[in-house]
VOGU-884996 format. One line per 3 residues: their letters; for each residue x negated, y negated, z negated of N, C-alpha, C. Coordinates in pm, 1 decimal. Atoms other than C-alpha are relative to their C-alpha. Layout:
N
A	X:Y:Z:X:Y:Z:X:Y:Z  ...
END
This chain:
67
XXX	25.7:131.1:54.7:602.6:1360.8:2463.7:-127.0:-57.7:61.9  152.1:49.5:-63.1:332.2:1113.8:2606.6:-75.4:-12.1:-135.5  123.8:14.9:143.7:51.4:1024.4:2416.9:-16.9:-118.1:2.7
XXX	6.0:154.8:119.0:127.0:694.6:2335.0:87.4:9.2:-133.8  -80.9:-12.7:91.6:456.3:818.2:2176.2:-69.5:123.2:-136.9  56.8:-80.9:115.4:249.9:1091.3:1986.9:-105.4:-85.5:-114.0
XXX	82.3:107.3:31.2:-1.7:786.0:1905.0:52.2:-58.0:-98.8  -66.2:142.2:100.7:253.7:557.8:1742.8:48.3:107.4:-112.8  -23.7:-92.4:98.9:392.6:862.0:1565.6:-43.9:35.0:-94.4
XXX	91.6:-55.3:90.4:96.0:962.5:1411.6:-26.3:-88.6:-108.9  23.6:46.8:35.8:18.6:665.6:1344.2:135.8:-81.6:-130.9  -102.6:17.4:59.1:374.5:582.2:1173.7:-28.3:108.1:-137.3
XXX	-9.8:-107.4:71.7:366.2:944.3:944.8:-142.8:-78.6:-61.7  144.3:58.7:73.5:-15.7:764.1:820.5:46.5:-87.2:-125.9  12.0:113.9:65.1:122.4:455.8:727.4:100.7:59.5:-129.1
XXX	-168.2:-23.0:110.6:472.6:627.4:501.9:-109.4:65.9:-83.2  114.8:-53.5:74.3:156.2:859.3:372.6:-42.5:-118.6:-72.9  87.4:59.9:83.5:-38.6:560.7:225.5:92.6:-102.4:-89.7
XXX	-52.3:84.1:101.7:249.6:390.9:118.9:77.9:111.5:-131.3  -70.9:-56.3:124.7:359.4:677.1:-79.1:-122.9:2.6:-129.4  113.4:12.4:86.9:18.7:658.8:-215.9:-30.5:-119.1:-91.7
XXX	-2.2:92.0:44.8:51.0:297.7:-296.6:131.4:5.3:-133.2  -101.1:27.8:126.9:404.7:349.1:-503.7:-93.9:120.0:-110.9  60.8:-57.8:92.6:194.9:608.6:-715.7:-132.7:-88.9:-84.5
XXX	56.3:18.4:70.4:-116.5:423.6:-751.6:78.3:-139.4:-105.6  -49.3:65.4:55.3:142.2:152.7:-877.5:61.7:26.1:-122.3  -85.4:-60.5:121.0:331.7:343.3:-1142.4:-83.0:65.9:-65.9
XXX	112.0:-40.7:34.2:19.3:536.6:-1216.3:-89.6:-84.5:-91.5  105.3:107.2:16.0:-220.2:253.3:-1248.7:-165.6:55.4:-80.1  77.9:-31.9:10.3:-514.3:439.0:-1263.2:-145.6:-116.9:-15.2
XXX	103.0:93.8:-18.0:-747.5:128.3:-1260.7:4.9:-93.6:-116.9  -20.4:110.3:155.2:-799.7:-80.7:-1556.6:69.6:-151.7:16.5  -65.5:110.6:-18.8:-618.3:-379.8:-1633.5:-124.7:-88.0:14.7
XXX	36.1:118.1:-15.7:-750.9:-699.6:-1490.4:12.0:-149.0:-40.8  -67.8:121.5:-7.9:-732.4:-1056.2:-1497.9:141.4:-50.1:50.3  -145.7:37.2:-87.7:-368.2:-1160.8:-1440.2:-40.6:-67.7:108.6
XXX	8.6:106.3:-137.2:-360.2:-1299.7:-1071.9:144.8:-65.9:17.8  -111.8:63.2:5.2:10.3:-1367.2:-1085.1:74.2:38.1:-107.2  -97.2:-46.6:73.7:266.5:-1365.1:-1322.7:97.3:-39.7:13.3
XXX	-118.9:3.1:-21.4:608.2:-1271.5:-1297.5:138.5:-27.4:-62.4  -77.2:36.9:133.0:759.5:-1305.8:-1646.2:-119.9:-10.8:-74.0  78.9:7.8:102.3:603.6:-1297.2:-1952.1:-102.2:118.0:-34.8
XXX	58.2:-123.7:12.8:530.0:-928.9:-1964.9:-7.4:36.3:163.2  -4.4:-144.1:-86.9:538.2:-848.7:-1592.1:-128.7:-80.9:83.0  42.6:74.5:-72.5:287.7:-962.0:-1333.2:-107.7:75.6:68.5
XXX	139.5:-98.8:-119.3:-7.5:-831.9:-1033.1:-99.6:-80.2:-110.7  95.7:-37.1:95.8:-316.1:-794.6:-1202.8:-107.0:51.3:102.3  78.4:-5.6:-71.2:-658.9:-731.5:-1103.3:-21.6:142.1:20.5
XXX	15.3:-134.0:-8.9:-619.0:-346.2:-1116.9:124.3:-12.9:114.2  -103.9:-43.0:-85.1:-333.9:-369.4:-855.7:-29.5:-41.0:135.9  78.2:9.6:-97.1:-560.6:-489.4:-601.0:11.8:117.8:108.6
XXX	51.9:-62.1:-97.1:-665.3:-192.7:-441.1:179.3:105.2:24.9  -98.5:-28.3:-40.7:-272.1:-61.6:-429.0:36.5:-92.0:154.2  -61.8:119.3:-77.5:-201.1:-403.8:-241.1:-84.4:41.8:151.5
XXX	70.3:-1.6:-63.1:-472.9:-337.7:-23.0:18.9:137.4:108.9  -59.3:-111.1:-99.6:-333.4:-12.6:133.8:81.0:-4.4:25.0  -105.0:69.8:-39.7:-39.4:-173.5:116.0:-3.2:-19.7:183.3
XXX	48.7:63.7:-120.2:-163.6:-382.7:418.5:-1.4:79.8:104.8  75.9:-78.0:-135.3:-354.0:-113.5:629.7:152.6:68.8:-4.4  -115.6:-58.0:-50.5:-28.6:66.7:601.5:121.5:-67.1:93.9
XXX	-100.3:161.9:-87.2:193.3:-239.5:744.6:-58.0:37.6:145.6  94.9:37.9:-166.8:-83.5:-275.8:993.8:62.2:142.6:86.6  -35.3:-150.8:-11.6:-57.5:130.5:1098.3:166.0:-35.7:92.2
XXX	-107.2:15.9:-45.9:311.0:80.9:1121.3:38.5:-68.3:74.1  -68.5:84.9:-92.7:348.5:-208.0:1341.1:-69.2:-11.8:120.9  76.8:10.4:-67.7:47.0:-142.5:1544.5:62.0:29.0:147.4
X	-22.4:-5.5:-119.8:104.5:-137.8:1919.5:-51.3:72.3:79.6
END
């Protein structure tokens, strides 16, 4: 394998890592509830504790599509 393909690889296996980390801290919710930032119904909606899920969200995207 070259080492770009070991590169993107690694970097692929990172990103499925942080997103498995993200569906936990989501169902988890280790972080206190916040200010609603959106709401989705009445009872459902992102919140200011779901921030820092969202936020690894991202770097994981990034990770995965990186070039």
């Amino acid at each position: 394998m070259s080492s770009r393909m070991e590169t993107r690889r690694r970097h692929r296996v990172l990103a499925l890592m942080l997103a498995a980390v993200v569906v936990g801290l989501v169902v988890v919710e280790p972080f206190p509830k916040g200010k609603v930032l959106f709401s989705l119904t009445s009872t459902h909606g992102v919140d200011a504790g779901d921030l820092p899920a969202f936020a690894l969200l991202v770097i994981a995207v990034g990770l995965a599509i990186k070039r």
